[in-house]
The first five atom37 places (N, CA, C, CB, O) and aatype in JSON, in Angstrom:
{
  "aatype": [20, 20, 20, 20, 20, 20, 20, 20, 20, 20, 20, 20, 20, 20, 20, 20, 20, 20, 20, 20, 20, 20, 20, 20, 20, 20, 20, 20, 20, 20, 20, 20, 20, 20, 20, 20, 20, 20, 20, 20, 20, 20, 20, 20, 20, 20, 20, 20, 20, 20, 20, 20, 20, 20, 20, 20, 20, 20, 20, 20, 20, 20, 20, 20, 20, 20, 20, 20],
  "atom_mask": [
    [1, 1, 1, 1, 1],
    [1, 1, 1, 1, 1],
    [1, 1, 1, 1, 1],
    [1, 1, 1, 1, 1],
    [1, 1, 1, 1, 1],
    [1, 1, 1, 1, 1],
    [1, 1, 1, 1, 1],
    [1, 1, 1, 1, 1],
    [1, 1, 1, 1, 1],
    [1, 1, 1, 1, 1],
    [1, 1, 1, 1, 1],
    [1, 1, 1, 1, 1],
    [1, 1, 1, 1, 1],
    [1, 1, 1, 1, 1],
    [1, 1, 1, 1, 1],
    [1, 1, 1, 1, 1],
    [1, 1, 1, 1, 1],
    [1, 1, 1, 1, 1],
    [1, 1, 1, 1, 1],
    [1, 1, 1, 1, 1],
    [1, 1, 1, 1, 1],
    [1, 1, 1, 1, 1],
    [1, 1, 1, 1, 1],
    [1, 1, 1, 1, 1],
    [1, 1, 1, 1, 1],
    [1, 1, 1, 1, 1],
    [1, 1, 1, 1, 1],
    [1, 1, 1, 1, 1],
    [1, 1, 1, 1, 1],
    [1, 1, 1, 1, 1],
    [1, 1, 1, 1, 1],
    [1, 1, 1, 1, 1],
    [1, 1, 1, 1, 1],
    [1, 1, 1, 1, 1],
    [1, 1, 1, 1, 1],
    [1, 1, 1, 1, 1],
    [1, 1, 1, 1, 1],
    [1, 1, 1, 1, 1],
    [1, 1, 1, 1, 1],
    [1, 1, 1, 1, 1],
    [1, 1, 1, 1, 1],
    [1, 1, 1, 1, 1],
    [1, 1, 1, 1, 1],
    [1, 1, 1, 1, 1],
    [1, 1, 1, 1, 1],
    [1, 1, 1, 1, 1],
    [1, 1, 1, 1, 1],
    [1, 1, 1, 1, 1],
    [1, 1, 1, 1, 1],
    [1, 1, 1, 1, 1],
    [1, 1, 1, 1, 1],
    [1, 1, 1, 1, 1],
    [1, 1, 1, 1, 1],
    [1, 1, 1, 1, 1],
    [1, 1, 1, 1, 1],
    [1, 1, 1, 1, 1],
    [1, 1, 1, 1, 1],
    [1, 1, 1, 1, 1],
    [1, 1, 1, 1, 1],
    [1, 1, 1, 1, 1],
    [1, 1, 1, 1, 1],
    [1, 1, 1, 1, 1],
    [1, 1, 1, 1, 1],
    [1, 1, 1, 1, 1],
    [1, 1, 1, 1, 1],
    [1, 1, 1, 1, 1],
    [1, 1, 1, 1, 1],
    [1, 1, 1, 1, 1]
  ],
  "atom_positions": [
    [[51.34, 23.94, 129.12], [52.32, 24.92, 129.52], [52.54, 25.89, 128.38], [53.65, 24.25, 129.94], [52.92, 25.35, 127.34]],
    [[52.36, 27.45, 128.32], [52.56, 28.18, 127.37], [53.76, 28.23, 127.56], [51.91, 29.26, 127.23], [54.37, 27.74, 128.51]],
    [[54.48, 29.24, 126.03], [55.87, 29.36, 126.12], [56.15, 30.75, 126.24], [56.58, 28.76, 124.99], [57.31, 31.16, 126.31]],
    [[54.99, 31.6, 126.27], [55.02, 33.37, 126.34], [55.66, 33.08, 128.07], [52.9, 34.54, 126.11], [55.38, 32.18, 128.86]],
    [[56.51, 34.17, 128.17], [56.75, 35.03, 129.44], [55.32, 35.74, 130.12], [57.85, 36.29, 128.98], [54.65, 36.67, 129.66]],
    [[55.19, 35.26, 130.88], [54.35, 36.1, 132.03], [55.33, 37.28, 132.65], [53.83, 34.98, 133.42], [56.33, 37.05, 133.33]],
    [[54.9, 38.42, 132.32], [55.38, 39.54, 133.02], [54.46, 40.15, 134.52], [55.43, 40.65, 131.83], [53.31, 40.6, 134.56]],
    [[55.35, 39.99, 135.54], [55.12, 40.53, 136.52], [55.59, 41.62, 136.81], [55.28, 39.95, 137.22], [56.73, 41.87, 136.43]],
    [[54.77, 42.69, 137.66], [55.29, 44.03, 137.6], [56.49, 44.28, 138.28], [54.41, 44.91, 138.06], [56.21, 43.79, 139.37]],
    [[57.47, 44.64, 138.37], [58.91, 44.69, 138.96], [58.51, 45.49, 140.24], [60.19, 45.51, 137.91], [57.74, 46.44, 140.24]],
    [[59.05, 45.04, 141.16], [59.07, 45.44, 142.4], [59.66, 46.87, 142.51], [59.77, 44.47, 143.17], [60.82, 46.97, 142.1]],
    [[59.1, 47.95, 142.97], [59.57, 49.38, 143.57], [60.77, 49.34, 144.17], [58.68, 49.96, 144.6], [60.79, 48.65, 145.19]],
    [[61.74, 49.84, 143.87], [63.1, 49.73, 144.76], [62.69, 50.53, 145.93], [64.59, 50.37, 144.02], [62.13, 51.63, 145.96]],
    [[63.13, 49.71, 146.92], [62.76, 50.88, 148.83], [63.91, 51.01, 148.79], [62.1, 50.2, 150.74], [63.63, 51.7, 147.81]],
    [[65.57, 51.08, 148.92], [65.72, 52.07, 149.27], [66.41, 53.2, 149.49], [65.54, 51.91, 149.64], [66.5, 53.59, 148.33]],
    [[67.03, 54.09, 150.19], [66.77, 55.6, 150.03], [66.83, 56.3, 148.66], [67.73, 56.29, 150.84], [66.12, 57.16, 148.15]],
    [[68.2, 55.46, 148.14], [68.66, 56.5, 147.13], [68.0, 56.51, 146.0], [69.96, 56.39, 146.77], [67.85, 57.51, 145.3]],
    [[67.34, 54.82, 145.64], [66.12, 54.91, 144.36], [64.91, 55.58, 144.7], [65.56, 53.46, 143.88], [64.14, 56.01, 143.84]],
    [[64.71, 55.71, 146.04], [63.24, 56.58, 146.35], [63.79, 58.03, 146.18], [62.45, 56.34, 148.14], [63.04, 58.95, 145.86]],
    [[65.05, 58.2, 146.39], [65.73, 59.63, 145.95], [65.19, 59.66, 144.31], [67.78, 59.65, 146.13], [64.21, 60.22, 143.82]],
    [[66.39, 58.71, 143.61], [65.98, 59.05, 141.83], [65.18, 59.18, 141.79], [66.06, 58.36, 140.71], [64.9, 60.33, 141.46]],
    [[63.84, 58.14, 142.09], [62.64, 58.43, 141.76], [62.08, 59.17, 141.56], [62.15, 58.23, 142.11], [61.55, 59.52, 140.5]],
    [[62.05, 59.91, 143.3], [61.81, 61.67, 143.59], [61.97, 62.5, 142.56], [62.78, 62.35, 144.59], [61.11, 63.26, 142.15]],
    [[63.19, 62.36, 142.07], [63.66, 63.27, 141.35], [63.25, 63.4, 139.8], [64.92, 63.13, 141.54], [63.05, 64.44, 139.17]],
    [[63.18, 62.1, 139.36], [62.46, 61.77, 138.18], [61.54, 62.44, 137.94], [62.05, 60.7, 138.1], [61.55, 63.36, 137.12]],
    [[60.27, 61.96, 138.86], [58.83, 63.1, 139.01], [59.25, 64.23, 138.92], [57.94, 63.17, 140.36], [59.41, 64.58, 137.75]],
    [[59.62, 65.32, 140.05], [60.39, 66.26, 139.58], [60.38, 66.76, 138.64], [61.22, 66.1, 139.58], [59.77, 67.77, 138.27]],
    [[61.18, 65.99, 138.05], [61.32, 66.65, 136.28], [60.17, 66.59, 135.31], [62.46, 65.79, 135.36], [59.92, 67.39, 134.4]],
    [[59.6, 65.64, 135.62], [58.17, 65.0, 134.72], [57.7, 65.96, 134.79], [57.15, 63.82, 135.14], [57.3, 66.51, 133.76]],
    [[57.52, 66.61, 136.19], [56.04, 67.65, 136.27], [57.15, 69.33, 136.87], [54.32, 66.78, 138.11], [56.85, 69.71, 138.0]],
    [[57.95, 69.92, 136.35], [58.74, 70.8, 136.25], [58.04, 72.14, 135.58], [59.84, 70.23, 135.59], [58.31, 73.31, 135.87]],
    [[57.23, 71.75, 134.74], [56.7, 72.76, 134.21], [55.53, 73.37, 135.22], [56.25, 72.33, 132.87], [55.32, 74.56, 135.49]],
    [[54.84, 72.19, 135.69], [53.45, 72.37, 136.15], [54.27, 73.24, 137.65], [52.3, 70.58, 136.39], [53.61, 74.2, 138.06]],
    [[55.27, 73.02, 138.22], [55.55, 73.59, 139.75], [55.91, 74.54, 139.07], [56.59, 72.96, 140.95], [55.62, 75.48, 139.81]],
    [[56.59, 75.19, 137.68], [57.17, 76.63, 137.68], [56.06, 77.14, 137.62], [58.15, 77.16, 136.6], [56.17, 78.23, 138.18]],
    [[54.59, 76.94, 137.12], [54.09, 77.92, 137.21], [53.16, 78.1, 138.27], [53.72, 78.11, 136.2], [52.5, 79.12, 138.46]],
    [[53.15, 76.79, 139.14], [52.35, 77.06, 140.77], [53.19, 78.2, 141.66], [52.39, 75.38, 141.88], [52.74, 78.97, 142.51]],
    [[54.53, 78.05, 141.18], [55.3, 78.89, 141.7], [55.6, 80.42, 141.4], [56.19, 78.31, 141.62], [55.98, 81.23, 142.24]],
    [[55.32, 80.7, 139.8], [55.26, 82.22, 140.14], [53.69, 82.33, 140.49], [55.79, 83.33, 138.76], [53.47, 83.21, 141.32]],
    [[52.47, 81.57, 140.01], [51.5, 82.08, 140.87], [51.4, 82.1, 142.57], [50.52, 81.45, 140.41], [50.5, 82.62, 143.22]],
    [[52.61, 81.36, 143.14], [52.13, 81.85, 144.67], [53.28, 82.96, 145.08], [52.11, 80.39, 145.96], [53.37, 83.36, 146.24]],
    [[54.01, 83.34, 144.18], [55.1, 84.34, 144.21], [54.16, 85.51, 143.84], [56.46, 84.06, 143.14], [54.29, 86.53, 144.52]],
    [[53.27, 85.51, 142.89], [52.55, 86.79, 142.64], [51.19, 87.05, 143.69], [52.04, 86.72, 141.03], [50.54, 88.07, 143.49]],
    [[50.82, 86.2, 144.71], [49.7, 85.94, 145.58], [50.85, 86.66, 146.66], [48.97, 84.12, 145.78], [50.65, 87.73, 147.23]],
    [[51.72, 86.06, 146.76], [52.7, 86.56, 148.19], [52.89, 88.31, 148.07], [54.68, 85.66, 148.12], [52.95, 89.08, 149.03]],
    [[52.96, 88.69, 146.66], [53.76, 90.29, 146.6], [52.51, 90.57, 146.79], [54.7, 91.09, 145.17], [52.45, 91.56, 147.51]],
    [[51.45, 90.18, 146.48], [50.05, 90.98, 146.61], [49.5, 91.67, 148.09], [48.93, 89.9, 146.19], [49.17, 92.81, 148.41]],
    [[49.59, 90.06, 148.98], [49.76, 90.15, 150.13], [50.58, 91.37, 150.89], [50.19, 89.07, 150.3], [50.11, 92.34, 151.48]],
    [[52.13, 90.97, 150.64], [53.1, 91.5, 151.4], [53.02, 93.17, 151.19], [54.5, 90.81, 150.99], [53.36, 93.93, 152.09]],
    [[52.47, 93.71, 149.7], [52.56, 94.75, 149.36], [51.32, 95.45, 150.63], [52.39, 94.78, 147.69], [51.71, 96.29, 151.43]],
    [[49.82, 94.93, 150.63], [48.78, 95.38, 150.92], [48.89, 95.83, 151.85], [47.97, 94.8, 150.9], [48.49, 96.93, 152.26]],
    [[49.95, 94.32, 152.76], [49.56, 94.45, 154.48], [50.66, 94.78, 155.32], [49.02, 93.05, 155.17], [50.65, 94.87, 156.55]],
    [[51.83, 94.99, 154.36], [53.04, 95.89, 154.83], [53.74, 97.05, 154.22], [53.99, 95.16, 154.96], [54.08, 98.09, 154.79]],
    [[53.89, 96.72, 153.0], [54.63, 98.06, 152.64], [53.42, 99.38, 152.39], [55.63, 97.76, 151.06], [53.73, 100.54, 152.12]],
    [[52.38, 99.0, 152.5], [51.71, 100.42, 151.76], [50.86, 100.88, 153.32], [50.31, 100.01, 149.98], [50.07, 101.82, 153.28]],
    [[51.04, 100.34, 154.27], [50.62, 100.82, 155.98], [51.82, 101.73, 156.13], [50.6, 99.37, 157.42], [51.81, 102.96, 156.22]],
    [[53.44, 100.44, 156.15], [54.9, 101.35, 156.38], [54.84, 102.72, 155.82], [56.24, 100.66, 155.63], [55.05, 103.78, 156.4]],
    [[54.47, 102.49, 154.43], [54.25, 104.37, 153.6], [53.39, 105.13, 153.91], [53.88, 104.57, 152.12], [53.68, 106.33, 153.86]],
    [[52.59, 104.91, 154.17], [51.19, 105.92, 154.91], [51.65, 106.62, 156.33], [49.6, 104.77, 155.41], [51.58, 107.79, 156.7]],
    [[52.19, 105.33, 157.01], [52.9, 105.95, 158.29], [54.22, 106.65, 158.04], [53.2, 104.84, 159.34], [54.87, 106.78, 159.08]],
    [[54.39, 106.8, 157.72], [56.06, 107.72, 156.9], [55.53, 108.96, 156.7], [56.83, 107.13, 155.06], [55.67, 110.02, 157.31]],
    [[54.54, 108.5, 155.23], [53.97, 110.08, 155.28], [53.32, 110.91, 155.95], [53.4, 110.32, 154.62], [53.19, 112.13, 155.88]],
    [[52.89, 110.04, 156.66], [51.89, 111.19, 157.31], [52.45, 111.69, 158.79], [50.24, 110.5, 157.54], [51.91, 112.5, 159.55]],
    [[54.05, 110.74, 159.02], [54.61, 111.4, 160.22], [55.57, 112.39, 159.56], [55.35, 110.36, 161.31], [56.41, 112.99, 160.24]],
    [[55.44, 112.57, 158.1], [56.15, 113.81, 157.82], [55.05, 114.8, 157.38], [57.3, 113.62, 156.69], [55.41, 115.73, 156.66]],
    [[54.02, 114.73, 157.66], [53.36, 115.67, 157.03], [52.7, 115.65, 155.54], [54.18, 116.55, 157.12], [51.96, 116.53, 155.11]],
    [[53.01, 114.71, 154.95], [52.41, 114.81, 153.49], [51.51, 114.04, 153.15], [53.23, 114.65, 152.52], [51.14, 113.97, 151.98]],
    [[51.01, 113.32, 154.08], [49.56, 112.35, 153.45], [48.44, 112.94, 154.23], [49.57, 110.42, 153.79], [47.29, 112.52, 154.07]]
  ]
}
């Protein structure tokens, strides 16, 4: 019979509110990595939104006033 402790891995708490902390934990762990997925799909979106709406809206403006 040894006298060391056998460590077994501690059971995952199920539930809600530790699968909440948890959540949230990660979260923070990887906070950096989502700010910057996030202004890159913020700068993919203005790219978009600019191409395929605002610069048609201005063409049609101008040119129902006469200046394009």
């Amino acid at each position: 019979m040894s006298t060391e402790l056998e460590h077994e891995p501690s059971p995952q708490p199920s539930g809600p509110i530790a699968r909440l902390r948890a959540g949230i934990k990660w979260l923070n762990a990887n906070k950096k990595r989502f700010f910057w997925w996030w202004v890159g799909y913020q700068a993919i979106k203005g790219i978009i939104t600019l191409s395929l709406i605002w610069i048609p809206l201005l063409l049609l403006w101008l040119r129902s006033r006469g200046e394009a």
